[in-house]
N, C-alpha and C positions, 0 to 999 in steps of 0.2 A: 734769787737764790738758784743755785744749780740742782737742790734735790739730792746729792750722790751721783750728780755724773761726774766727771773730768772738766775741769774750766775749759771753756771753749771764747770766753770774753774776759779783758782783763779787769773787770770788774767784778767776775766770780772768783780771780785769782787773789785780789784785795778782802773780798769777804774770809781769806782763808789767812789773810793776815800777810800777804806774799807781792813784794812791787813788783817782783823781775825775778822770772820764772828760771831756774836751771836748765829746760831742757822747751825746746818748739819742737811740738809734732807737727809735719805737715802730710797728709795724706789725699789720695784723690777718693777713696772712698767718703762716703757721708759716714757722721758718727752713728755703729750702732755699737754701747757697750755689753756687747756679748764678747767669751773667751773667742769666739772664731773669726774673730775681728781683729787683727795685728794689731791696729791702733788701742786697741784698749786694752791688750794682754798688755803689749809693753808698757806701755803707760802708768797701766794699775800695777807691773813690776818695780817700774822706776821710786814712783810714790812708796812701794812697800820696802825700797832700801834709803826713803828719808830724803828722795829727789823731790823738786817743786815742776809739775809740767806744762805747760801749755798746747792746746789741742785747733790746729787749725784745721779744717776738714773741706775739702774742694773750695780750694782758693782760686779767683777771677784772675787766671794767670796773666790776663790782659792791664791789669791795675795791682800796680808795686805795693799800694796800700793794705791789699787782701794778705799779704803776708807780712805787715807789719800790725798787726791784732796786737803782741805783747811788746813789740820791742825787740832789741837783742837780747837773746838768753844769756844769762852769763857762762854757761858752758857750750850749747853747741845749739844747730838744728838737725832736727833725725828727718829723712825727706824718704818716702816712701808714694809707689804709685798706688797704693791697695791691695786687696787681695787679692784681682788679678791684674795682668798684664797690659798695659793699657791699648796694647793694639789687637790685641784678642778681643776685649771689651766693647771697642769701636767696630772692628773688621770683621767680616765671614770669612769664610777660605778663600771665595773668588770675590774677597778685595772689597765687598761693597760694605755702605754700611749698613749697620746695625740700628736697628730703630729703638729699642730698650737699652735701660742699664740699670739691672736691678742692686746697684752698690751707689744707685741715687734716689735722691727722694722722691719719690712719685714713678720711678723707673722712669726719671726723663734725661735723652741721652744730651752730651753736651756739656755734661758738669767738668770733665778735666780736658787735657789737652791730649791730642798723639806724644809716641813719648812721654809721656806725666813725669817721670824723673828727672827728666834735661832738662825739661822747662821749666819746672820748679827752680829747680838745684841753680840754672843759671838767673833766674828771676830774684833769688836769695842775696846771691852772691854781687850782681848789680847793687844791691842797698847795702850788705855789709858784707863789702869785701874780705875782710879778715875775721869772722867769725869763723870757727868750725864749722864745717858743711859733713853730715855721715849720712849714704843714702842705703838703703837698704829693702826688702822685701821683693817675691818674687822676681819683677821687673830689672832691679838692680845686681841681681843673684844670677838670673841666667844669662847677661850680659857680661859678667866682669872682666872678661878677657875681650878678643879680638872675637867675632861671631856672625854667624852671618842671618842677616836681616832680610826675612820673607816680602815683607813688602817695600822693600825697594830694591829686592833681586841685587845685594849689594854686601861684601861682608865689611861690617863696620870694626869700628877700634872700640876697645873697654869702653864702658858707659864712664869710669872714673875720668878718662879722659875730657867725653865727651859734654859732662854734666859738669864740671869745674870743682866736685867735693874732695874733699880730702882724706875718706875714707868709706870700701865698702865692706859693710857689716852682710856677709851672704850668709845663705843657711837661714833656720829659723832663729836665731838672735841673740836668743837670753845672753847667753855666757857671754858673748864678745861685747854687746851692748854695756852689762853691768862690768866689764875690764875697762871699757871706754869711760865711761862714768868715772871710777874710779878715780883713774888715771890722770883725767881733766879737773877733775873735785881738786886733785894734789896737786896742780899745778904745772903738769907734762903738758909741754907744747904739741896739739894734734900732729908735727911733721914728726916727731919722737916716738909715736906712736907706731913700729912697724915692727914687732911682735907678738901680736896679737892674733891668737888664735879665729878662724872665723872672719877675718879680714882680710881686703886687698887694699895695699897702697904704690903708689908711685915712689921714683926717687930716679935721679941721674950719678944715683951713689953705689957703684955695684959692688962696694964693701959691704954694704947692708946683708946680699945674700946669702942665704946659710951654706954649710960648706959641702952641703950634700943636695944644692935646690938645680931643679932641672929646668933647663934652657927650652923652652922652648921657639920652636921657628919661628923668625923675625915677623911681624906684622906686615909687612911688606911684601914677605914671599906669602903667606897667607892668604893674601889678596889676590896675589897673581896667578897661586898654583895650585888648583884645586886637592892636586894629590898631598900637599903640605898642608894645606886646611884638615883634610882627613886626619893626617896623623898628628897632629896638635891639637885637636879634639881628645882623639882617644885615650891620649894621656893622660889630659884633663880629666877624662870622665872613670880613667883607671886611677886617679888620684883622689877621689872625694872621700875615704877613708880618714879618720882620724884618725889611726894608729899603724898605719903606714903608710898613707901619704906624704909625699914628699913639699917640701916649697916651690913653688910654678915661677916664672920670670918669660916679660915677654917685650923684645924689644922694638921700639916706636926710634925711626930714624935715628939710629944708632948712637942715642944718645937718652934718652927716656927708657926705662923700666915700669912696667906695671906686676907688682910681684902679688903671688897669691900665697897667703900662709896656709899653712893646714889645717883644715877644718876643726871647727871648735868640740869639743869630747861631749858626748852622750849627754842627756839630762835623766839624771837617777830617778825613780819613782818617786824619791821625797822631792826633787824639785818641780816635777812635770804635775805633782799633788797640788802644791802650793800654787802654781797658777792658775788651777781650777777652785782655790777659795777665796779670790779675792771680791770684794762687796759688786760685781757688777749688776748690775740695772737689768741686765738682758732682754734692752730693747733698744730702740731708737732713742735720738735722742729728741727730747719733747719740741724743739725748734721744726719739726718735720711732721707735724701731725697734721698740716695744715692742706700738707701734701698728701695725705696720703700714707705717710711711713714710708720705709725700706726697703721694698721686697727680699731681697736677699736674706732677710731674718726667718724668713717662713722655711727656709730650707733647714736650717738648724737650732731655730727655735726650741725643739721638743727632741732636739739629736744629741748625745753624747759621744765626746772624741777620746778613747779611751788609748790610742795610739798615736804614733807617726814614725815615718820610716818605712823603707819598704823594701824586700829582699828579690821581690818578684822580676823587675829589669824587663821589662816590656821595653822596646826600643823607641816606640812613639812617645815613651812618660818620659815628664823633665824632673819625677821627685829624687831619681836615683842622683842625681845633679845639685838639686836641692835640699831635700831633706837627708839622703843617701840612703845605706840599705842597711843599719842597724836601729831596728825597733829599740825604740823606749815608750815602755805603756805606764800608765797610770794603777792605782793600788782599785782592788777593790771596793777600799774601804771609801774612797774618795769619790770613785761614780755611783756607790750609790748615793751617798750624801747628797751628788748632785742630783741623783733622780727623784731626788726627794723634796728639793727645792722644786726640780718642774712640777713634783704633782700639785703646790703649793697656790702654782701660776691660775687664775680664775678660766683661764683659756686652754684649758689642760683637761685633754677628752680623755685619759686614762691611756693614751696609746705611747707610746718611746719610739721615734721611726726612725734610729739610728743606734747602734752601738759600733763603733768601728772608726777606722783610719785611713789610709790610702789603700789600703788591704783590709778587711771585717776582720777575719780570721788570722790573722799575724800580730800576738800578742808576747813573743822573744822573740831575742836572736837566731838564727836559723842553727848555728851551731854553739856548743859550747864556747869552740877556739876565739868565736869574734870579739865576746866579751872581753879578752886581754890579748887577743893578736890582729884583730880586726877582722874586714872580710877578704877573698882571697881577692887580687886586683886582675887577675885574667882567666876568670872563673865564676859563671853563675850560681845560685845556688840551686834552682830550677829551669832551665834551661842548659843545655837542649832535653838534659833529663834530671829528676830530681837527683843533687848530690845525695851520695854513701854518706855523708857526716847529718844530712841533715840531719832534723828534729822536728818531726813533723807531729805535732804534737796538741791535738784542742781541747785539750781537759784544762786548762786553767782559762778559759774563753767560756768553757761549758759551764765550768762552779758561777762566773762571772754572770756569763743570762739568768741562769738558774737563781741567784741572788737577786739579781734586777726585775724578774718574774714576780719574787716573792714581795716588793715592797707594796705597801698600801696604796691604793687608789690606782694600780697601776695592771690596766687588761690585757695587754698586751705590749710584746716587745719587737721589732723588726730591725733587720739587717738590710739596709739599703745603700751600704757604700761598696759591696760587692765583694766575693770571694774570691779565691783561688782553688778552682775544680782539681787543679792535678795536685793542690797541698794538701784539700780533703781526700784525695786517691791517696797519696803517698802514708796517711796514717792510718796504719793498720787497725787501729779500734775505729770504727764506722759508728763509734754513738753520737758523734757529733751531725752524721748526715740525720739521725731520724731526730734528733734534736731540733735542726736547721728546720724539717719538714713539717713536724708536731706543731711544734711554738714561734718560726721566726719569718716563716713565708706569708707576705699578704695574697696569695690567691697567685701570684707569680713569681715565680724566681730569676731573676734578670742574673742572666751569666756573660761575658766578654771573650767567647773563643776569638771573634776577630773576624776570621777568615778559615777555610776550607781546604784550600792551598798547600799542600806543606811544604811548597816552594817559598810560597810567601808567609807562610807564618813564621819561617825560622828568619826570616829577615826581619821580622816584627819582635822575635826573641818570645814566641810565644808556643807553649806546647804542640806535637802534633793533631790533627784530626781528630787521629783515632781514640786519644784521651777523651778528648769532649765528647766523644760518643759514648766511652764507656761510662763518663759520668753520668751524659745523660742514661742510661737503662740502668745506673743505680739508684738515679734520681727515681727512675720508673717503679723498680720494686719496692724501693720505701716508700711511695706512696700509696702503691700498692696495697704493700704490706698495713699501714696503719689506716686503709679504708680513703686516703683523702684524695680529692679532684682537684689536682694542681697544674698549673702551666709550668713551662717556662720558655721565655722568650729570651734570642741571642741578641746580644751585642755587635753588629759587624759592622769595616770599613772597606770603603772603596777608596781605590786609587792609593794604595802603601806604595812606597817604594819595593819594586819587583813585580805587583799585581799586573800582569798583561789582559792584553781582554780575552784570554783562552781559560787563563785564571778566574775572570770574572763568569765565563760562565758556566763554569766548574761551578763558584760560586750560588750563580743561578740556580744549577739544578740540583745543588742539595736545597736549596728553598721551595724549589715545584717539589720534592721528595717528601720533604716535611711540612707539606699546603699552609706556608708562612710567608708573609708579604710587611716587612715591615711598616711602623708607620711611618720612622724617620729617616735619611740615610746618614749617618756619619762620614762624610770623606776624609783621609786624613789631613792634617791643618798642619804645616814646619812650623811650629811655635820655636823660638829659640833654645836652643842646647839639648837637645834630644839625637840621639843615632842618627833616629830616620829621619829627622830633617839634614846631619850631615849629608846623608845616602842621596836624599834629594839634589842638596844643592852641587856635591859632588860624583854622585853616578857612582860612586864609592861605598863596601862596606867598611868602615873604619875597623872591623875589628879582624877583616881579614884579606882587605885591600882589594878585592875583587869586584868587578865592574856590577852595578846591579841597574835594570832598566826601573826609567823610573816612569812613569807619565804625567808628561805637564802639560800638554794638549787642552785646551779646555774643554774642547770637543769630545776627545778619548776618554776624558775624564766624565764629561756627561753621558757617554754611552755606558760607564761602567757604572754609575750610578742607576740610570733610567734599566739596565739587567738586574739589579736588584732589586725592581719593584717594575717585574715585565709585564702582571698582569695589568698595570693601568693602562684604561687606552691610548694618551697622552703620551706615554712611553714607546707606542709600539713599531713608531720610523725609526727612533735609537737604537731600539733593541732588534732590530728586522737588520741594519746597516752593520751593528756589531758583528751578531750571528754571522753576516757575510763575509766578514774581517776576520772572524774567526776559523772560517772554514766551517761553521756547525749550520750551514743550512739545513741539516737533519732535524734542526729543533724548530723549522719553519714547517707547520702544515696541520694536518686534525689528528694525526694521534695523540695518546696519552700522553706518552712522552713530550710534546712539543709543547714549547713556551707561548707560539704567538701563531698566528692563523695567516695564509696568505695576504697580501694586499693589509688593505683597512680593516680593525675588529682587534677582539683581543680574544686572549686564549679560553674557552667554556671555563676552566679553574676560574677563573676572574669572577662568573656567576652567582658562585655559591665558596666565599672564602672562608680558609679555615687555617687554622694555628697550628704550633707547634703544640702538643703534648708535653704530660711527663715524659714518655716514651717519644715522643717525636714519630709516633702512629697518626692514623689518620680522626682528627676526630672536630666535633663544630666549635668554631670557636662563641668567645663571650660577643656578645654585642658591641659593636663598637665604640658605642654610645659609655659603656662598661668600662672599656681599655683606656679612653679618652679619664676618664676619672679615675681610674688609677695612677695615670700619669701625674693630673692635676693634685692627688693626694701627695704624690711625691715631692 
């Protein structure tokens, strides 16, 4: 018996009365049915419109059998890599691998292939040639066009190409998904299918294109021409709008079409409701216990997703690409329903360590207008300063905790998917900061200025400085004010596109300033279809065609890392050779001010380390022993 999960064997599809399933999931994730699990939102959507599915989950891409579990669906296979990207999953920045995969059982890495989409999708299509192929999630989404691929220093052609399907469902899903259904239920031949909101398809029929879809440059100058690469991005990424986005078209040997429709329309609060009530398990599935379980469940196990979408547009994030930048949140009435099932869970300490989305604080659209005109396409809404239209606005966030506070068995609530400092600046009622500090901070407040730079931050699409500084000293007096001893620790990367090493140690010395030494460093990673990976691979800013330095030195790039963690003594030949590249010999020697000591040794700060403040004054930090475990809670 399957218990209530999704059939995974077609033997549990029989017990449901069902020979030959409507629809083959095949995903590289392991199955865990929780809502933050792709494979089992859709899945548990499809079911709830009267579909039959079938669930294969990290198929032996080496044996054609692992993906013959049901058979041929009679309507299609949906091929997904997971929840993330498969070469992110495998690779660190500098290329090597990765030893975990917590979206496997036992966090052991090796369960899918590089690529997971190609391989599958061509491993499919080997056995049944003419079945419908639709690939879709992350992976599939930030590919669909022509793109250029970090780890083979190479810009490749659409994944639709490359992976043999016949159509890609980008975005997060629902609407195109349940079109495709449809469609195939009545009898539409998937090459028929090239309407469809939320989809890219091929065709060498350029009647198909609508009479207002935009050309872009051939896949061929793409490849050759980095400054056409730029601008074939940018259009891209000024099209992701569903209501005024245009149709994209992109041609392969002047003879193939890969066309992109316009993205699929919002999901209302009663739709984005109803995928948070369908009967999920929210767990692993019990085939995996043997290992261990899933880790990836420990992250949102006890987390509610009360949003998606994000107006924010940092340049390193791929959501503005994916999800885009019209919030749609869920109803009140619905998280708490769900908070109430967690408290339900026997593993349920009373704590909630999530309320939020790709943004906490981003619960509408940033303006009225987007709701029926969209968002503006050559125009942030925070960046480089908060738009005149915004609606910076967290009283319907506030009623929200305040509700999820009050339910039973429940001590506490936390915000762990992160804010936006300069959205809490721009609204003028501040009950949301003493709110944030009373009830939603575990003992630190993790903020993402980035960088220091405001050179580099506007290449990152990320507020000035001096915002984050003035948040921090509001951060200061409201905690001040309500008596409590809070940290907060920054988010920063090394090695953006623009950061030089003059910048990194700019960098540095606001870290000696506020005696903070991270534990981790983040360098930036070109994931696909982000700004700052164009920036990267083309020395280009796409949005305003000017040259920006990028650094890909490994070396460079180690030094700008080893500056932001100068005090270890490990660190101290990088950061002694930067300093000299830098021209800041000045910060070589035993004063205060200086990062590192002549020769061998590290800087006396090193001694006796100490943390950022609410203020970002001087004061002892927790034990490290301390910080380590808060991390591990996260």
């Amino acid at each position: 018996m399957n218990n209530g999960f999704l059939p995974m064997k077609k033997e549990e599809l029989a017990e449901r009365g069902i020979d030959r399933p409507d629809f083959v999931y095949i995903s590289g994730d392991a199955y865990v049915d929780h809502p933050s699990f792709a494979h089992a939102l859709l899945c548990r959507l499809l079911e709830a419109r009267g579909y039959s599915v079938g669930l294969i989950c990290q198929p032996d891409w080496k044996d054609p059998g692992s993906v013959q579990v049901f058979g041929e669906p009679k309507l299609c296979f949906l091929i997904s890599s997971g929840n993330m990207d498969s070469m992110v999953n495998h690779y660190t920045v500098s290329k090597k691998r990765r030893t975990k995969d917590a979206y496997s059982p036992g966090g052991i890495m090796g369960k899918r292939p590089d690529h997971a989409v190609i391989v599958y999708s061509n491993l499919v299509r080997s056995i049944y040639p003419h079945t419908p192929i639709i690939i879709g999630g992350i992976e599939a989404s930030l590919r669909r066009m022509g793109h250029y691929d970090y780890w083979s220093d190479q810009v490749k052609r659409s994944i639709l190409l490359d992976s043999g399907a016949d159509l890609i469902s980008y975005g997060m899903g629902e609407h195109s998904l349940l079109e495709i259904a449809e469609a195939l239920a009545a009898g539409i031949a998937v090459s028929d299918l090239t309407y469809i909101r939320g989809t890219v398809f091929k065709t060498r029929d350029r009647g198909l294109l609508m009479p207002d879809a935009i050309e872009l440059p051939a896949f061929e100058r793409i490849r050759e021409d980095k400054r056409a690469y730029a601008e074939s991005f940018y259009i891209q990424y000024s099209n992701t709008d569903p209501y005024v986005g245009k149709q994209l078209t992109e041609c392969y040997d002047n003879r193939m079409y890969v066309v992109q429709n316009p993205s699929a329309l919002p999901l209302t609060a009663e739709e984005m409701d109803e995928l948070y009530r369908f009967p999920y398990k929210r767990t692993w599935h019990p085939s995996y216990d043997s290992a261990g379980g899933v880790p990836a469940i420990s992250e949102v196990k006890f987390s509610l997703t009360s949003s998606r979408g994000c107006f924010g547009g940092c340049s390193f994030c791929a959501l503005t690409f994916h999800q885009g930048r019209i919030i749609q949140s869920r109803s009140h009435d619905s998280l708490e329903a769900e908070a109430v099932t967690l408290t339900k869970d026997p593993q349920f300490k009373g704590y909630i360590h999530d309320v939020g989305g790709p943004t906490a604080d981003f619960r509408h659209p940033s303006c009225e207008k987007q709701k029926t005109n969209g968002v503006c396409p050559a125009r942030q809404c925070l960046f480089p300063d908060p738009c005149p239209n915004l609606n910076a606005d967290h009283s319907d966030y506030i009623r929200l905790l305040r509700r999820l506070r009050a339910v039973p068995k429940v001590k506490k609530v936390f915000i762990r998917s992160g804010i936006r400092f300069d959205y809490v600046l721009a609204d003028s009622n501040q009950s949301f900061l003493e709110e944030l500090c009373r009830y939603h901070v575990s003992g630190q407040l993790k903020v993402a200025p980035e960088h220091v730079s405001d050179r580099v931050l506007a290449h990152m699409g990320k507020p000035r400085h001096r915002v984050f500084l003035r948040f921090s000293e509001e951060y200061r007096k409201m905690n001040e004010r309500l008596g409590l001893k809070q940290y907060m620790v920054p988010y920063l990367m090394s090695s953006h596109p623009g950061s030089t090493l003059k910048d990194a140690v700019e960098l540095a010395e606001y870290l000696r300033d506020i005696h903070y030494t991270p534990e981790q460093v983040q360098d930036f990673y070109p994931t696909p279809s982000t700004i700052s990976t164009c920036m990267y691979y083309t020395g280009l800013d796409p949005r305003t065609m000017k040259p920006v330095y990028v650094p890909k030195d490994p070396h460079e790039k180690a030094m700008q890392r080893a500056l932001m963690q100068y005090r270890r003594p490990e660190n101290h030949d990088l950061v002694e050779e930067a300093l000299k590249r830098a021209g800041r010999t000045d910060l070589i020697g035993y004063g205060e001010a200086c990062l590192i000591r002549p020769g061998k040794g590290a800087h006396p700060a090193s001694e006796g380390k100490r943390t950022v403040t609410e203020s970002g004054r001087r004061a002892k930090a927790p034990r490290r022993k301390t910080i380590r475990n808060i991390h591990k809670k996260k």
